[in-house]
N, C-alpha and C positions, 0 to 999 in steps of 0.2 A: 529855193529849197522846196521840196513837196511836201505838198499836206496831207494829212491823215486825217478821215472824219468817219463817223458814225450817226447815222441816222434811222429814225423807224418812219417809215413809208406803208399809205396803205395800199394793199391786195391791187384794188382799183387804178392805182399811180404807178403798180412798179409790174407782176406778173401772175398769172395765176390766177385770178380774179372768180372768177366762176366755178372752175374746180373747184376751188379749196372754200368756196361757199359749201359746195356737196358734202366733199371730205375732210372737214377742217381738224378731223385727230390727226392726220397725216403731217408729217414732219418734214419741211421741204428746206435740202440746201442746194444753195447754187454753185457748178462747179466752173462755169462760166457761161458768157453771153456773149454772143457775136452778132453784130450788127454792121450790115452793108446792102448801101443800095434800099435806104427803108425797109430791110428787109431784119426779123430777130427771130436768132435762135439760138433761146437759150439750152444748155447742158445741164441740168441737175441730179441730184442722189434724192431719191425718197424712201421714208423708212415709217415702217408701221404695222398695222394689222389689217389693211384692210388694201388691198393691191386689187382686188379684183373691183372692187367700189371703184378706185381711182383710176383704175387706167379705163375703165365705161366713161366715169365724167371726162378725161382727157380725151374721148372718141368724141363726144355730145357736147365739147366746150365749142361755141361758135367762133373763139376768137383764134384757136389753133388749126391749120389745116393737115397737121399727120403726126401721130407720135410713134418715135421706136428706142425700144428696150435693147439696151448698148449692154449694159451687165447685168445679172443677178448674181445676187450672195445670199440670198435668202429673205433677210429682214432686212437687206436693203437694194435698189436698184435707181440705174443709172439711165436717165432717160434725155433722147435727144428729142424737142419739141420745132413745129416746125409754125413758125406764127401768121395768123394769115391779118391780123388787125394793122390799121395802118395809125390810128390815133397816136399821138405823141406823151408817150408815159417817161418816167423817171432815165429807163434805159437807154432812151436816144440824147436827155442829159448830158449823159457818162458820155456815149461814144461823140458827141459833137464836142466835148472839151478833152478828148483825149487822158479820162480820167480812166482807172482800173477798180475793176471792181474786188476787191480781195474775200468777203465772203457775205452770202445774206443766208439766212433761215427763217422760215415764214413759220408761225404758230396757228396758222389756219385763218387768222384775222392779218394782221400784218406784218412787214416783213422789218426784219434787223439786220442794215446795211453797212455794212464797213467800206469805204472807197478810198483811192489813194489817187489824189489830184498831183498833176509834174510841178505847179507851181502853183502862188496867191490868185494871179489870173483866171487861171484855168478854174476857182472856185468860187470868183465873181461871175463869172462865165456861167458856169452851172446855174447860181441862184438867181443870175437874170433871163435864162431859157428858162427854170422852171416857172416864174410870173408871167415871164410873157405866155407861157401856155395851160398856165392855171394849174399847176402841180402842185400839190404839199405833203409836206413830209415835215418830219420833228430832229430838229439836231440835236446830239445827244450829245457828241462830243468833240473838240477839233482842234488838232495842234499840227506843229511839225515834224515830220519824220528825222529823226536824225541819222537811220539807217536803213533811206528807204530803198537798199540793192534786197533787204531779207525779205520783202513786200513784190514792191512791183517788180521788181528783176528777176526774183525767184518763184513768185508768185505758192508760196507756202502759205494755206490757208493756218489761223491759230488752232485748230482740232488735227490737222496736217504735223504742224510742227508738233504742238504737246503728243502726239502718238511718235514722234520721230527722236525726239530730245529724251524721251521717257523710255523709248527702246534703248537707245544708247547709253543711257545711264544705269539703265538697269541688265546691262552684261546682253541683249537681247542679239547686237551683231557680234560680239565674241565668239572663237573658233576654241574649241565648241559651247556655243551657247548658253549663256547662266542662268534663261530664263525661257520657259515654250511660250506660244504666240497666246496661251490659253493663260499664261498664268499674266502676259503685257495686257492682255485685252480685261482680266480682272484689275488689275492694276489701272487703268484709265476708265473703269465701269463702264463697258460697252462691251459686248458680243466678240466673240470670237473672227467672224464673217467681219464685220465692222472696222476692226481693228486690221486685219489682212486688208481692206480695200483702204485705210486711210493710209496705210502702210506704203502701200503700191501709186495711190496718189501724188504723195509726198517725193516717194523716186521718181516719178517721172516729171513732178515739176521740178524739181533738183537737177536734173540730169539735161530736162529740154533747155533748163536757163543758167548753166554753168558747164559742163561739159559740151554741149553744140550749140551752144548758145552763137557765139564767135560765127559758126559755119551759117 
């Protein structure tokens, strides 16, 4: 059966490290991490006031070699980072036990990891690659999934679904409509822009891991 755990991880052990020294109001989530070949690149949304700060330290961070701007919504954007560190942090972990990572957000100090291991193994796995390479982190929380196709298979983060489950309940995909995207996004206390991209998120991991999934 797979496991569900939650951990906080610092800056240092998992991504970001430098940046978010600079600009630590900045609000970072991860929309995934792709690791091949010692090579990481993570995907994330960052949200805040101060973008012109951050994407300077993301040009001047030594441990990244190129960042680019995939979306803007305003007060929030979508950035692909291109890693140039080879040290062994938290995220090579994940991809050497074949774990997922479901969602992290960084408070500028460290980060809040949700991951979803395929089985018990693969979680003895993880916390003996992190000793052997000096990693720490803090367990926060850790059971079994009992339904883990709504996690790793669909890979809906929980800000993904609560904007998805909350549109739906609230008349937001009825024809026509019982509710505008201004009055969902009041409703979840987030931005308008915010709410449209957790929106668009959500269908395209729905759609990539149950409609073509198969293909």
């Amino acid at each position: 059966m797979s496991v569900l755990a939650a951990f906080t991880v610092t800056s240092d052990d998992f991504l970001l490290a430098w940046t978010l020294e600079r600009v630590p109001e900045m609000r970072i989530e991860i929309e995934r991490v792709a690791v091949e070949d010692e090579s990481v690149t993570p995907y994330f949304w960052a949200s805040g006031e101060d973008f012109e700060g951050f994407e300077a330290a993301l040009d001047d961070d030594p441990t990244i070699e190129g960042s680019v701007t995939l979306e803007d919504h305003g007060d929030q954007r979508l950035y692909q980072v291109t890693w140039k560190r080879n040290a062994r942090g938290i995220v090579y972990a994940v991809s050497e036990v074949d774990a997922t990572i479901l969602q992290a957000t960084s408070d500028g100090t460290d980060w809040s990891v949700e991951l979803l291991f395929p089985d018990d193994g693969a979680v003895s796995a993880f916390q003996d690659y992190a000793a052997t390479h000096d990693l720490s982190f803090e367990l926060r929380w850790l059971h079994d999934s009992a339904h883990p196709e709504a996690f790793g298979q669909y890979e809906v983060t929980d800000e993904q679904r609560e904007a998805l489950v909350t549109a739906y309940r609230q008349g937001y995909f009825s024809v026509p409509g019982e509710v505008s995207l201004g009055e969902l996004a009041d409703e979840l206390d987030i931005s308008k822009n915010a709410a449209s991209a957790r929106l668009h998120r959500g269908y395209a991991n729905l759609v990539e891991n149950t409609l073509i999934h198969d293909e």
